[in-house]
Every structure is written in structure tokens, then in C-alpha cells.
N, C-alpha and C positions, 0 to 999 in steps of 0.2 A: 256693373251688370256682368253676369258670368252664367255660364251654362250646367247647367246640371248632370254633370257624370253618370254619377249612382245616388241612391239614395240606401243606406243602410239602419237596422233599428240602432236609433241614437244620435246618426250625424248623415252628412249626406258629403260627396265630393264637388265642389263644386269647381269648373276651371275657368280662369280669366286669366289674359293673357297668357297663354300656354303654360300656366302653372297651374295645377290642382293642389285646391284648400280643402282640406279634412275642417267639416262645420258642425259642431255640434250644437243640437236643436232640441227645443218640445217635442213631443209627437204628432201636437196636432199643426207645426208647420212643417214638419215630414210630410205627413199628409197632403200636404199644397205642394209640394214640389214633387215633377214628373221628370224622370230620365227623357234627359234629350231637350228640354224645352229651358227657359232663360229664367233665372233669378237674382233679386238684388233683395240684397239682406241689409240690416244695421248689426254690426258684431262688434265685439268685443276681445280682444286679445289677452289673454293669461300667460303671464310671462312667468315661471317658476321655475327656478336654479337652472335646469340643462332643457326644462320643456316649452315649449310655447303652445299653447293650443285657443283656436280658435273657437268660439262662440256667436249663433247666428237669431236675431229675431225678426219678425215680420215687420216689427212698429220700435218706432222712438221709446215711447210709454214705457214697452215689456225692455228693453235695453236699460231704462232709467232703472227701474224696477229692482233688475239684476243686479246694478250697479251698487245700488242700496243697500242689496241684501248682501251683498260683498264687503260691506263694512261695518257687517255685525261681524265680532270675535266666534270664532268656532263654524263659520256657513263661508264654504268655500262654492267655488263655480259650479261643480257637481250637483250640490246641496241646494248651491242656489236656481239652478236649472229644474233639479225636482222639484220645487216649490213652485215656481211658475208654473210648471206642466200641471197642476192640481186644480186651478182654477184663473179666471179673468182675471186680467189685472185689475179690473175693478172691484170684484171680490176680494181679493187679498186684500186692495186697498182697503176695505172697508173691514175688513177682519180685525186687520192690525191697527186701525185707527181707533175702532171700538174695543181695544184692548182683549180682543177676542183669542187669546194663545190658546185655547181649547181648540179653536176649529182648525189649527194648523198641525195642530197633533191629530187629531183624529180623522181628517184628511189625508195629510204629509206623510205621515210615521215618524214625523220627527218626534225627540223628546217631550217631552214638557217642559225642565230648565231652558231648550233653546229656544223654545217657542216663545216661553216669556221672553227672554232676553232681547230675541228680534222684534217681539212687540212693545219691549222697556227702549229700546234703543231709534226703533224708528216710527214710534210712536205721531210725534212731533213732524216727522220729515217727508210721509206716504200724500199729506194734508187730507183734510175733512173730506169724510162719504159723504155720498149724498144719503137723503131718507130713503130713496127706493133703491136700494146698492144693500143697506144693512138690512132691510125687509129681505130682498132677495138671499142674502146673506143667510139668515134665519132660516128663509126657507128653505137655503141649501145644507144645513144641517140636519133638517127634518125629514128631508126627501131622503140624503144619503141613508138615514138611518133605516127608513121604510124598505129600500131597493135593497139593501144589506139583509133585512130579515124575510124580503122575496127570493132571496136565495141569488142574489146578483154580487157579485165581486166587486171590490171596494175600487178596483181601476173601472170598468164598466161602467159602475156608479158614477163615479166621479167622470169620466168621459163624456157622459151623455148628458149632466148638468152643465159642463161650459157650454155647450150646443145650445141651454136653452135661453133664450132672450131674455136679457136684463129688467127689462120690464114687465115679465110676469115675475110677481110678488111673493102671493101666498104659497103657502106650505104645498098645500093639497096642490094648487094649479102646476107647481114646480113639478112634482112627482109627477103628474101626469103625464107633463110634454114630454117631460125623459121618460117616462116610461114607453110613450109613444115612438121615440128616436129610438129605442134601445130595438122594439117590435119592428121597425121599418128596417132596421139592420139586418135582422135576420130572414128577411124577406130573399 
């Protein structure tokens, strides 16, 4: 448990026992953490030649997740932190289980070779979506695409579909709740 310093876009300072840890995070648990108030994270340590740097998630799950993505060749901590920030981890899960390396590119902005790769590689290891995760899934590609051509930016987009519950399905219903989040935002 450690107190929240600052929070900055990308990482936040977090101090426990009178040392501050530079953590970096998604955005959307940026968002959960308030200057001044207590946070306990699951991270992750990147040890590379002279740098160490730390890495912070809300849940077990998104750490495992990371961890995974960490051992695909070419997706480094960075890479693998964008990729969480994109969507649920139940999403991905189901992305890459259904062999879906289109929705990570057109999401991510990752390549296409890595996309495959991450989905040739941990195909096997994410284990099986459920049916309502790859519905959801679908839907989340049909929603992005409608919000895209509403004239809404691909982070926007993508921001307002994690927000919307798992369990709405179809296409149309997806778009709508995010459409609705994205409206209550600007309020």
C-alpha cells in the first residue's frame, strides 16, 4: 500500500515507505488514482541493462496478461502496456483466442505481422472465450467502426467501449452505450 504523489499522463509516483516509484499504467487506472489518497497495485519490474522500470495494474488478470504479452518476440513492456490500454482483458482475451489479429491492428496500431504473431504465439495460453466475450468482441469492432465514421477519434472510440459492460452483445446495442458515455462526457 503506498500513497499517491502525483499522477502524470502515463505513470503516476507512487510513495511507500519513504521512497517514490515512478509506475507506469493504462489510462484508465490513471484515472482511479487521486493525488493524496492510498493505492495498492500488482506490478511488474522491467529490468533492462542500466534501467529498471516499474509497471502497475489494478488486477492479477491484467498483470498475467502483460506478462504474456512479454513473451511474444518483438512486444516489449511499452507495447505491451498499449495493448492492454485498448481494451478488457477479457476482450483481448477473446480476440486472440479466436485468432482475431485484425482487431489488434485495427485497434492497437500494431502491425499486422505482430499481431499475428502474438495471436500464433498465445493462441494456446490467453485459454477459451467465453460466447458472450467473442459476441461482445464483434461488436466491438462494429461499434469502433460506426464511432470512426461519426467523426470520433480512434482513442475516444476505443475509451468508451471498455466502459461498456461485457454483457451487452450486439453490435448496434454496443454503439449505443458508448455513444451514450462518450455524450455524458461532454456534459
Amino acid at each position: 500500500m503506498g500513497k499517491v504523489t502525483a499522477v502524470r499522463a502515463g505513470y503516476a509516483i507512487i510513495s511507500a515507505g519513504g521512497v517514490g516509484y515512478k509506475v507506469f499504467a493504462t489510462r484508465e487506472l490513471l484515472l482511479t488514482l487521486k493525488q493524496g489518497g492510498e493505492a495498492a497495485l500488482w506490478t511488474h519490474l522491467a529490468v533492462r541493462e542500466s534501467i529498471l522500470d516499474l509497471y502497475g495494474f489494478s488486477n492479477e488478470e491484467e498483470l498475467r496478461l502483460f506478462e504474456l504479452l512479454l513473451t511474444v518476440s518483438g512486444i516489449g513492456p511499452k507495447s505491451a502496456l498499449a495493448i492492454l490500454d485498448i481494451a478488457s482483458v477479457e476482450t483481448l482475451r477473446s480476440a486472440i483466442s479466436a485468432g482475431n489479429a485484425s482487431y489488434l491492428t485495427k485497434v492497437s496500431g500494431i502491425g499486422k505481422k505482430t499481431a499475428e504473431k502474438i495471436v500464433l504465439e498465445l493462441k494456446d495460453k490467453v485459454g477459451v472465450s467465453a460466447a458472450g466475450s467473442a459476441a461482445s468482441l464483434h461488436g466491438d469492432e462494429e461499434a469502433l467502426e460506426a464511432m470512426r465514421a461519426l467523426g470520433y477519434s480512434q482513442g475516444e472510440a476505443r475509451d468508451a467501449l471498455r466502459k461498456v459492460p461485457q454483457e451487452v452483445e450486439r453490435s448496434n446495442d454496443r454503439l449505443r452505450e458508448a455513444l451514450r458515455i462518450l455524450g455524458s462526457n461532454k456534459k
